[in-house]
KOLMI-961898 format. One record per residue (C-alpha): x, y, z; residue in one letter. Coordinates in steps of 0.1 Angstrom, whole numbers, plus 5000, padded with zeros to 4 digits. Layout:
<recs>
XYZA ...
</recs>
This chain:
<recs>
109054840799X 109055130774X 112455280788X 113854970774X 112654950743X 110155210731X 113055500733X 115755310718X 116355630697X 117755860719X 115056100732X 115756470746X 113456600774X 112856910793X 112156870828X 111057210841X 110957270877X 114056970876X 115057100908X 112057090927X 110856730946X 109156580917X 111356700892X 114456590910X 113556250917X 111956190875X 115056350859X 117156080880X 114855840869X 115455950833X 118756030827X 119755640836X 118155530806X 118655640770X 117156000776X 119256310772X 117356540803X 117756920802X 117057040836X 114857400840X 114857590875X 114657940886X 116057820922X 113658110939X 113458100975X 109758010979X 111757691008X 115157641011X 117357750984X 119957530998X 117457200999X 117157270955X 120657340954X 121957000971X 119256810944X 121457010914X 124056910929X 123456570929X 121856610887X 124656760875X 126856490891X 124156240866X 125556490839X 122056630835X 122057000817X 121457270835X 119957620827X 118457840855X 115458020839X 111958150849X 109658030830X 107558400831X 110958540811X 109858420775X 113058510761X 115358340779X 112858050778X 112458060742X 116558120736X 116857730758X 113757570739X 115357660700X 118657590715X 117657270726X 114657150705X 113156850727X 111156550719X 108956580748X 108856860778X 107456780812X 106257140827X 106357040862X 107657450872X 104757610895X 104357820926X 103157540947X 101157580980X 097657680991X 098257861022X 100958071007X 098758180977X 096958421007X 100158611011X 101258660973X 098558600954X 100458750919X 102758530921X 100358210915X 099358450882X 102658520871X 104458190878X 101757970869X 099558080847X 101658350824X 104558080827X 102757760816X 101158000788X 105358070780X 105557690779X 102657580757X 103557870731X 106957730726X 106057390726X 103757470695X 106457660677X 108757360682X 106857110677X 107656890704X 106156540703X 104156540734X 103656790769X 103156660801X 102256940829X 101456920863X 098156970875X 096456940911X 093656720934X 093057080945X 090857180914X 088256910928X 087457180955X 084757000985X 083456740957X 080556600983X 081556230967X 083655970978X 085955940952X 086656210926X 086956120887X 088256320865X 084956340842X 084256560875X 083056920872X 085257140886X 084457470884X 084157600924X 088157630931X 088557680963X 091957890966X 093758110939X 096757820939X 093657560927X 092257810904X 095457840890X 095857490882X 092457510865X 093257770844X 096457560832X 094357280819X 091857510799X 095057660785X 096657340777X 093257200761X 092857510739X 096057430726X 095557030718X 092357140704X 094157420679X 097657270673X 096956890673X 099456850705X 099356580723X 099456690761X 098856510792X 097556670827X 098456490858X 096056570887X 098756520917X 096956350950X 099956500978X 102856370963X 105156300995X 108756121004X 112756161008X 113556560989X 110356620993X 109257050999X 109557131036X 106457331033X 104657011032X 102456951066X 104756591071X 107856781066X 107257021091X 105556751117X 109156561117X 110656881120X 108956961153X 108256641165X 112256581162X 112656941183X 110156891206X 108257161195X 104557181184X 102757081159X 099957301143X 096757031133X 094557171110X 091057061111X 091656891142X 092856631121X 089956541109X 090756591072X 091656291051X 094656351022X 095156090995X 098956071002X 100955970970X 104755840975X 107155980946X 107755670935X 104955600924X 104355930908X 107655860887X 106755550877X 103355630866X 104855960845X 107355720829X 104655540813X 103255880797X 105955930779X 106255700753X 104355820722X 102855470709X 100755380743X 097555330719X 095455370748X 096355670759X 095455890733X 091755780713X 091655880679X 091156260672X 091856310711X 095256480717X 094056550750X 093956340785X 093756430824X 094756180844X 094256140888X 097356010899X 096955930936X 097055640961X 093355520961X 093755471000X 092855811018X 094055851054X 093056091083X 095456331092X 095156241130X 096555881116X 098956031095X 100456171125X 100655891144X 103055721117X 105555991120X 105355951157X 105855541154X 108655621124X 110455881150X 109755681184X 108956011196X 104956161207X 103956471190X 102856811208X 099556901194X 098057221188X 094157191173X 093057451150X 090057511131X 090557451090X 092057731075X 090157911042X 091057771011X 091757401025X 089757061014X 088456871040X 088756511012X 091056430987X 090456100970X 091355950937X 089355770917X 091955550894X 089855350872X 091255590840X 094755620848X 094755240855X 093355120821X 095355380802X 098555330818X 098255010840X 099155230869X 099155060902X 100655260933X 102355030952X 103755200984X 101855211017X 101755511035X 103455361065X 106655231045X 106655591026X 107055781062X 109755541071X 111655631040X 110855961043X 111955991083X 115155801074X 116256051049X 115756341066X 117956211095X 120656171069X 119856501055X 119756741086X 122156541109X 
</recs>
């Protein structure tokens, strides 16, 4: 395992977004090794302010760093990076959500595309040793194929929040291509489990289903998600990290997207029917037509990811839920 020997010298890491659900749960994962993390959140109110505040809570009891910064102020971004001077940063920061980027548009612009521009400037002027940024299934759009590779074309985004994402790893190439930096963009498949962002469709279904109140199904739960447990996202970003994976990188290629999914899609009228079995309680269903902007298929196609990282999800949607459903018991009761 790299974690035990690869960083042996003492790395330093920006995790930006540190308290949102992925970036809580891999600067955990981090700081119990031999990595210094420095945790980056603007703690806006996009969900529950109180939710990201009881996951700082628990990182700065793990001694993590804090600094509450938006990534769009380029000062105060700049003023932590020189301060700081990290190895590696992970830009995992980003206005998440396709429904909401119909109601405030601007804020996918400035939050995600003006503040991963903020993030790949600095990283040039400091030199780090390698970026890793989040990227999205969504920029696959309606692929009409089964699975979706990344050799894909994606150029029909569906929603300003997928476009967004798009626009990140055109930016981030540019940059590899100019500077020589080695950057990694991680094409998230619904990444779901305990923390996780209660705008999430299975957050809210154990919500309502818990208070006997509806449930909203989108596409009469006909669409199929390629639901990804943290866990497995964590321990496939871990493996990114280290900066002598030979395979990662080929020569002269400082740039690599990466799919990092379950391989295993599952119909959302199934998926519901887990939470009811996890909760021991039946769902009211309401059946609505797909709303704009939504993919009927996600699906990853892992043949890449697995030869350059050996990645290998491991966690079947039906233990995930449990884990999920048990936490948030603990959580809100």
């Amino acid at each position: 395992m790299f974690l035990d020997v690869q960083l042996t010298n003492k790395k330093k890491v920006i995790v930006t977004g540190a308290c949102g659900f992925i970036g809580y749960h891999l600067s955990l994962y981090l700081i119990r090794y031999n990595i210094e993390v420095i945790a980056l959140d603007n703690l806006n109110d996009y969900y529950s302010v109180n939710l990201k505040k009881s996951r700082l809570d628990i990182l700065k009891n793990n001694r993590i760093k804090f600094y509450q910064i938006d990534i769009t102020n380029f000062e105060n971004l700049k003023n932590c990076f020189f301060l700081e001077k990290p190895d590696i940063v992970i830009h995992l920061a980003a206005q998440a959500g396709v429904r909401y980027s119909l109601e405030n548009p601007s804020s996918y612009i400035y939050n995600n595309v003006v503040g991963t521009f903020n993030i790949l400037e600095l990283c040039k002027n400091i030199g780090i040793e390698k970026l890793v940024f989040a990227s999205s299934s969504s920029v696959y759009g309606n692929l009409k194929k089964e699975k979706f590779k990344e050799e894909d074309r994606v150029d029909n985004p569906l929603n300003l929040y997928s476009a967004s994402k798009k626009s990140n790893e055109l930016m981030a190439f540019s940059y590899s291509n100019l500077y020589k930096m080695h950057i990694v963009g991680l094409r998230f498949f619904t990444v779901y489990g305990p923390w996780g962002r209660p705008d999430m469709a299975y957050f809210k279904f154990t919500k309502n289903i818990m208070n006997d109140l509806p449930i909203e199904v989108y596409g009469h739960g006909k669409m199929y998600r390629d639901f990804t447990y943290i866990d497995d996202i964590v321990d496939a970003i871990k493996e990114i990290i280290p900066m002598n994976n030979d395979k990662l990188f080929s020569k002269n290629n400082f740039f690599e997207i990466l799919n990092l999914g379950n391989d295993n899609p599952v119909e959302l009228n199934y998926f519901i029917s887990i939470i009811e079995n996890a909760l021991g309680k039946k769902a009211k269903k309401v059946f609505l037509e797909m709303q704009p902007g939504d993919m009927k298929r996600t699906s990853a196609n892992l043949e890449k990811v697995k030869f350059k990282i050996n990645y290998s999800p491991k966690t079947r949607i039906e233990e995930g839920i449990s884990m999920f459903v048990e936490w948030y018991k603990n959580y809100y009761q």
